[in-house]
N, C-alpha and C positions, 0 to 999 in steps of 0.2 A: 502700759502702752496700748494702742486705740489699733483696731484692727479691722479691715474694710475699703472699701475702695477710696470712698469718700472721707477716710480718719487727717487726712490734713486740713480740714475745714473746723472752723468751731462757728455755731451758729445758736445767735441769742433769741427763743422764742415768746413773743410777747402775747401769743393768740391765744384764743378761746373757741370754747363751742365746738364746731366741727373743723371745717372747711382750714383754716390756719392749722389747728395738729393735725390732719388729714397731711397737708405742704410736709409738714416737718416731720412727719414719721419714717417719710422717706429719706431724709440725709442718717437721722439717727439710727434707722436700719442699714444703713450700707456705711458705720462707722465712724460718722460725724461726729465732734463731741457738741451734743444741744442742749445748752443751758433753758431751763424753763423758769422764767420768768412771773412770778405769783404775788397776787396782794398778800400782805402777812396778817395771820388770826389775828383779829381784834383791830385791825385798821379798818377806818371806814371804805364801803363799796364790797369789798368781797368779791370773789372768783363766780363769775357768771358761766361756768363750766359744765358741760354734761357730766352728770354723776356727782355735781358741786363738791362737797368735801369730803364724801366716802372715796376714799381713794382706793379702795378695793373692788370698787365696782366694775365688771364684766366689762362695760365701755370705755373706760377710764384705763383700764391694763390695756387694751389694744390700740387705744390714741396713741400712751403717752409714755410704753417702753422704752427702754435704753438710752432714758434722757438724764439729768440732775435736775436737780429743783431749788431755785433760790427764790428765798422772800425777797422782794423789792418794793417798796414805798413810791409808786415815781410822781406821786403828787407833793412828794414832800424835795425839797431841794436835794439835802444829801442824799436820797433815793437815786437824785438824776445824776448826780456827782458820780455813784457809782456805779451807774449803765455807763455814762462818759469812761470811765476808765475801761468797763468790761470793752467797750467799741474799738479803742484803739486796738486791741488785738484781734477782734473779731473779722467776720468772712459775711457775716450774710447777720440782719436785722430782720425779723419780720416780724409785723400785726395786722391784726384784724380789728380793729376800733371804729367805730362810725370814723368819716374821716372827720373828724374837726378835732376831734378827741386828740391826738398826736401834736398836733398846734399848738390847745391849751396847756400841753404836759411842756414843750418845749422840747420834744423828742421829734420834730419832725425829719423828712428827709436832708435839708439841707443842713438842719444843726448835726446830726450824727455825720452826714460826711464833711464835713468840714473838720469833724476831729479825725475821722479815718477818711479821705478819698477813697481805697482801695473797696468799700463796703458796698455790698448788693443792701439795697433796701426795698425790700419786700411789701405792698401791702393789699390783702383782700379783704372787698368792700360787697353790699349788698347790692348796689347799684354805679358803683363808679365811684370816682374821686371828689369828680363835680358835677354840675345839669342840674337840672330839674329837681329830682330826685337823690341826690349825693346822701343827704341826712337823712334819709326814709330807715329806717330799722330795718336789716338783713336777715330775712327766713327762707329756711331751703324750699319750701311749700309755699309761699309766694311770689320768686322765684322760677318754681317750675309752672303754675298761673302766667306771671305775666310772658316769661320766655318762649307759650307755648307747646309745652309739653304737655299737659294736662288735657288739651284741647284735640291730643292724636291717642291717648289715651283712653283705655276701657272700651268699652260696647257702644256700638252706636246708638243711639239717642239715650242713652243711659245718663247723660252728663257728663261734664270735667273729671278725668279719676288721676289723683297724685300716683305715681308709683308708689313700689314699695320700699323703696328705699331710697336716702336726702340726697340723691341725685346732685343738685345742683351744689348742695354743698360738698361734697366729693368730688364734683369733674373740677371746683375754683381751687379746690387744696393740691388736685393733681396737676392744673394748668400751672398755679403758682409755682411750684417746682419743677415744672421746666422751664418757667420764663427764670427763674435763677438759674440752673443748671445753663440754660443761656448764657446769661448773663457771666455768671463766671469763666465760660470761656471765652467769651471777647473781653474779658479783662485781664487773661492771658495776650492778646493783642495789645489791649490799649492801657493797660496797667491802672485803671480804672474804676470803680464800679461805677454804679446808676440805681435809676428806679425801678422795679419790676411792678405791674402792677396789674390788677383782673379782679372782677366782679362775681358775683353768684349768676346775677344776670347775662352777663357777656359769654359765663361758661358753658350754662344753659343752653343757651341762641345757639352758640356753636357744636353745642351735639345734636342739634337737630338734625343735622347732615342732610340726605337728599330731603328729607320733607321740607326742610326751608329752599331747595331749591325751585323744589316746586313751584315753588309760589315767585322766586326770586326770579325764575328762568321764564316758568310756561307759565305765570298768573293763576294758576291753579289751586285753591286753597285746602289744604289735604282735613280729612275729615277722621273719625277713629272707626277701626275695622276690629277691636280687641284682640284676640289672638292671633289675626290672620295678617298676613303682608297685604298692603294697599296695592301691589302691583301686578301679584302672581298670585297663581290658584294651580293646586291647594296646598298651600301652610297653614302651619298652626297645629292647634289640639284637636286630637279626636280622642272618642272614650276606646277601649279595650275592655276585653273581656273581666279582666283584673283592674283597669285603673285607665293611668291616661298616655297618649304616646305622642311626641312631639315630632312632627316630619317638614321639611324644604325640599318639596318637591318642583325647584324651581328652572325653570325651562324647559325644551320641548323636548330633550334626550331627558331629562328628567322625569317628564311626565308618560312617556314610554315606558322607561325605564319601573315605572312604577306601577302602572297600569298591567305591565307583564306579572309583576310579582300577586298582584292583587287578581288573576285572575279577569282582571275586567277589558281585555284586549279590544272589546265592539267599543269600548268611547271614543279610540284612537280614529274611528272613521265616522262618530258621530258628526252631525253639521252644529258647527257654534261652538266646538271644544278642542276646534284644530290650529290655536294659539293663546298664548298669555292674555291678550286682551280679551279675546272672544271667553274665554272662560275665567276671565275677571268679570264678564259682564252677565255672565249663569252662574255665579256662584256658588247661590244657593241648591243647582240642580248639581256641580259637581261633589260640594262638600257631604250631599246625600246619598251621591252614589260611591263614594268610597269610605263613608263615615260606615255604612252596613256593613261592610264587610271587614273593616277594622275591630268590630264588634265579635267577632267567629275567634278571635285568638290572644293569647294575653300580649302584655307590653313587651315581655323578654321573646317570645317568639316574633314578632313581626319587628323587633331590634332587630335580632337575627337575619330576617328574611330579607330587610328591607336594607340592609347596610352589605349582604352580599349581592343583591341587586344593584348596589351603587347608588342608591337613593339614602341621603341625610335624614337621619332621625337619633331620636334618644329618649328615654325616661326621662320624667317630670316629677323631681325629687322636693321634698323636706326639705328643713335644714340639714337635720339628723342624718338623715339616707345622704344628703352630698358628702360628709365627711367617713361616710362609712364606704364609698365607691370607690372602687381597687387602682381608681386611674387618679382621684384624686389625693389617695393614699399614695402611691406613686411620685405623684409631682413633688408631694413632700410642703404644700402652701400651707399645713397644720405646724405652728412650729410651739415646741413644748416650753414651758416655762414652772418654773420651781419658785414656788410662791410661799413669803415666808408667813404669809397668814392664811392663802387659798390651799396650801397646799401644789400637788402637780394640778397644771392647768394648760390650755392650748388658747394659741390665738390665730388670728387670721394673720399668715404671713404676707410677703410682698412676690407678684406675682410675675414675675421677673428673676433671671439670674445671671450672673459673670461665672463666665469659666475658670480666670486664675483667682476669684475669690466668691468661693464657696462658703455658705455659709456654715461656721463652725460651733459648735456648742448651743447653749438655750438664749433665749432674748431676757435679758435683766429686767425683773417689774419696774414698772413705774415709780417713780419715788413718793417718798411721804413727803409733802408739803415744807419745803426745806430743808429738807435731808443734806443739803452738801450747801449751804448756806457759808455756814461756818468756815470749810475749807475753801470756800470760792473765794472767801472775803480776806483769807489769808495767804492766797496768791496773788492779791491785789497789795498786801502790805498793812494791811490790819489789823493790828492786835486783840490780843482777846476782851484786853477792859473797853477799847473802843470798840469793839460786835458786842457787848454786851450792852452799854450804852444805846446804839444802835437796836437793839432789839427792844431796849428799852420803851422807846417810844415810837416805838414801832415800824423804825424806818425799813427794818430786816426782819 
């Protein structure tokens, strides 16, 4: 029995790559049961998947946990024959296919709901459904280029800098499941599903948040500052004695507040540094006169000093140093998993939690490449000489 908030949902996942197991990691962590959906060894095409067929790999156990794994053919008819039958029971459909792809397969939205009405149909695209652009190949790094991220990013006159991490394909896997989680609840209303659908593109745009306002409101076209905030001074990195310290020193009890701890009380009546804009517009003279003196003591001291002052700061950690920090040990986001070929192993949990359902014991690896093939097919009503036929030629 399935245990989790979400275990009355079964959801068939047909995605790849990021952005689509990004959506669906989150029903299967909160108890959904998510069938994954896989071309089977030796059919033509093959699994376009980060970590492609080592399914041991480090990326590949954090996607694609506490899911099952069926082979499916679905260019072959009886391949679709048997997503048709998985659909009438199902809750939620989703992929990630250029869109044309789901057309030629005969898996589009309207053919699966027509067999189930009640189904959320899920699908993220690199750029949309349709326009201009609908068929353009989806990458999270062109993406964060056209959406504009890139372009607020890193050092000024340095060029365009991607982040460091697929950003856009993480914010469309995390928008895609809310626009289901939506969606499933107004079909509590209207007894219902529909289409759910979001771009790498569209997710992008919309994290932009105030910097696209910028531009949207005041015609303003924001430029990249690197470490520092475009609108207040001083943020960002300064070195320490030891390393580096991260501070938001944002506002004008802020910048008191900070100026006292630092010792440097005469800038509070300097001329040009008696607001946000004004010392946005010297920035260079304030970041030099509190960078020296952040320079006198290490990072863990002026933590200290700076956070019972009341002024935001923090270390500027590793990977390694963030999971070894007593608060994210705390939070408990390491969640352990017993791996029957890695051995004990941790993943990156979900950063989120319910109170009447805690999360209990370890997250089940990933599966091997049709690990529950067999038994899926035999909840469908198919005997063993027919899956093995079926496997035969490869439809399973």
């Amino acid at each position: 029995m399935r245990h989790g908030a979400l275990s009355r949902f079964t959801i068939l996942d047909a995605t790849r790559v990021r952005a689509g197991p990004t959506a669906v990691r989150l029903f299967a962590d909160m108890g959904a049961r998510v069938i994954k959906l896989e071309i089977p060894a030796g059919a033509p095409g093959g699994d376009d998947m980060i970590g492609g067929r080592d399914h041991n790999r480090a990326d590949y156990e954090n996607l694609h946990r506490n899911k099952e794994s069926l082979t499916l053919n679905m260019k072959e008819p009886e391949g679709v024959a048997i997503l048709n039958e998985l659909v009438k029971k199902a809750d939620v459909f989703i992929e990630n296919y250029r869109p044309d792809v789901k057309y030629r397969l005969g898996i589009g939205p309207d053919e699966l709901r027509a067999i189930n009405p009640r189904l959320i149909y899920a699908s993220i695209s690199g750029f949309g459904q349709d326009g201009p652009y609908a068929n353009w190949p989806g990458f999270d790094s062109i993406a964060q280029g056209m959406g504009g991220l890139m372009s607020v990013t890193g050092k000024p006159d340095d060029g365009p800098m991607r982040v460091g991490i697929p950003l856009a394909d993480l914010c469309a896997g995390h928008f895609c499941a809310m626009g289901i989680l939506t969606a499933l609840l107004e079909r509590e209303v209207s007894g219902e599903g529909q289409w759910v659908k979001t771009s790498l593109l569209e997710s992008q745009i919309a994290m932009l948040d105030f910097q696209a306002a910028q531009w949207l409101i005041d015609r303003k076209v924001p430029g990249q500052h690197g470490n520092e905030h475009p609108l207040t001074v001083p943020t960002g990195v300064f070195q320490t004695r030891d390393g580096y310290l991260n501070i938001a020193a944002i506002g004008q009890n802020m910048w008191t507040r900070l100026c006292e701890a630092l010792g440097l009380k005469h800038l509070l009546s300097e001329p040009g540094l008696g607001s946000d804009p004004e010392r946005v517009a010297n920035r260079a003279r304030v970041n030099a006169a509190v960078g020296e003196v952040f320079k006198q003591r290490t990072t863990a001291e002026w933590t200290e000093r700076l956070l019972k002052a009341g002024v935001p700061c923090g270390p500027i950690h590793t990977i390694d140093k963030v999971f070894d920090d007593p608060q994210v040990e705390h939070l408990g986001i390491r969640w352990p998993m017993k791996h029957p070929q890695l051995g004990d192993i941790s993943l990156v949990g979900q950063p989120m939690s319910l109170s009447r359902y805690p999360r209990e014991g370890e997250a089940k690896p990933a599966p091997q490449q049709g690990d529950d093939t067999g038994a899926i097919l035999q909840e469908l009503g198919y005997s063993q000489q027919r899956i093995a036929e079926l496997r035969a030629a490869f439809v399973v």
